[in-house]
C-alpha positions as CSV (number, residue, x, y, z in Angstrom):
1,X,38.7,-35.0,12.7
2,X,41.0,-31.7,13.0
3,X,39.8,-28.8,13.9
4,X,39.8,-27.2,11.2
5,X,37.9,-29.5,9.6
6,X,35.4,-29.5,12.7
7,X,35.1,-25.4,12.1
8,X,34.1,-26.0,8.4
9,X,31.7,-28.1,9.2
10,X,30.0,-25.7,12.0
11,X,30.7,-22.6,9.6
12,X,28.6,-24.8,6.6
13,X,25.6,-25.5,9.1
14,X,25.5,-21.7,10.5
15,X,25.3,-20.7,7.0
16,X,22.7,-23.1,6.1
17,X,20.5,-22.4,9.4
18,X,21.1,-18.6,8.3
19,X,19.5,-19.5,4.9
20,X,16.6,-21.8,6.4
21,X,15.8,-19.0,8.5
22,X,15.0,-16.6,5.5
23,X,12.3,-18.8,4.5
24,X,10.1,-18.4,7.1
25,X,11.3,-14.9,6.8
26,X,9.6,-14.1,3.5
27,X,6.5,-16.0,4.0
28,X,5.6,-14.2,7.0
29,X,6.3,-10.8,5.3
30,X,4.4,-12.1,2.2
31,X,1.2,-13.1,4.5
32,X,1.3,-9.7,6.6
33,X,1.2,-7.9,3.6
34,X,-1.9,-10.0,2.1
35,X,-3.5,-9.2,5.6
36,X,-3.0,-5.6,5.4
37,X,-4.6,-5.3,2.1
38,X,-7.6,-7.5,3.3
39,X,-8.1,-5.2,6.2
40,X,-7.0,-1.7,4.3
41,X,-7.3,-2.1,0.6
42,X,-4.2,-0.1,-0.2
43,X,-1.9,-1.4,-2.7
44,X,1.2,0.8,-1.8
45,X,1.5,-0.1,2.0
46,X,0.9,-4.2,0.9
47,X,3.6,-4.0,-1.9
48,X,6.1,-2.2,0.1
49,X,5.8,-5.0,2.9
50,X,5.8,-7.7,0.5
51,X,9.0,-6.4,-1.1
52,X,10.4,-5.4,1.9
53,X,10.5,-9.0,2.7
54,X,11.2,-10.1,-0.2
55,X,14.6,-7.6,-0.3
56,X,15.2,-8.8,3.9
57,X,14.7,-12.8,3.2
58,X,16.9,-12.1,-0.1
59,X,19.7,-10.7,1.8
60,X,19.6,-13.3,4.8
61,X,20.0,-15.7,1.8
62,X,23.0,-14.2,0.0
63,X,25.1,-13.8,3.6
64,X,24.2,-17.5,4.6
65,X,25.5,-18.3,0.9
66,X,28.9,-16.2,0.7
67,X,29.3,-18.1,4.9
68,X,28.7,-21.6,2.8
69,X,30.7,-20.8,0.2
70,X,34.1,-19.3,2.0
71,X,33.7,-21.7,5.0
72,X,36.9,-22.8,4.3
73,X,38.5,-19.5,4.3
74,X,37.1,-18.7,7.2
75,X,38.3,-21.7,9.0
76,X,41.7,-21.6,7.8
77,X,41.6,-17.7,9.0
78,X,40.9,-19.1,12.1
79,X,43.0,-22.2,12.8
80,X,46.3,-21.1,10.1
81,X,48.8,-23.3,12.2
82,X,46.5,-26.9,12.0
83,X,47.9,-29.7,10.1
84,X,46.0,-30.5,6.4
């Protein structure tokens, strides 16, 4: 395996992991913001948590997506003078 091909690879499973992560992400946020409205019923702080979460776990998303997506790119940036 060439490098090059070797950095796709890694560049495809960083982007992945960065996607996984926003999971976990989202849920969490979703679940504080249930929390806070059990302990405080106000729907304005629990909504903007929730959709703050929502916004932060959308945005990990999209970057671990555009990584996936130009991984090649990105590897050939970085290794222009390997072999196909």
């Amino acid at each position: 395996m060439k490098s090059k091909q070797l950095a796709n690879v890694l560049i495809k499973i960083l982007g992945l992991s960065i996607c996984l992560y926003a999971i976990p992400s989202c849920v969490s946020g979703i679940l504080v913001g249930i929390t806070q409205f059990q302990v405080s019923p106000k729907w304005d702080m629990a909504v903007i948590r929730i959709v703050g979460s929502a916004i932060g776990a959308a945005v990990q998303a999209v970057v671990g997506l555009v990584i996936i997506s130009m991984s090649q790119k990105i590897a050939g940036m970085m290794f222009k003078t390997d072999d196909e």
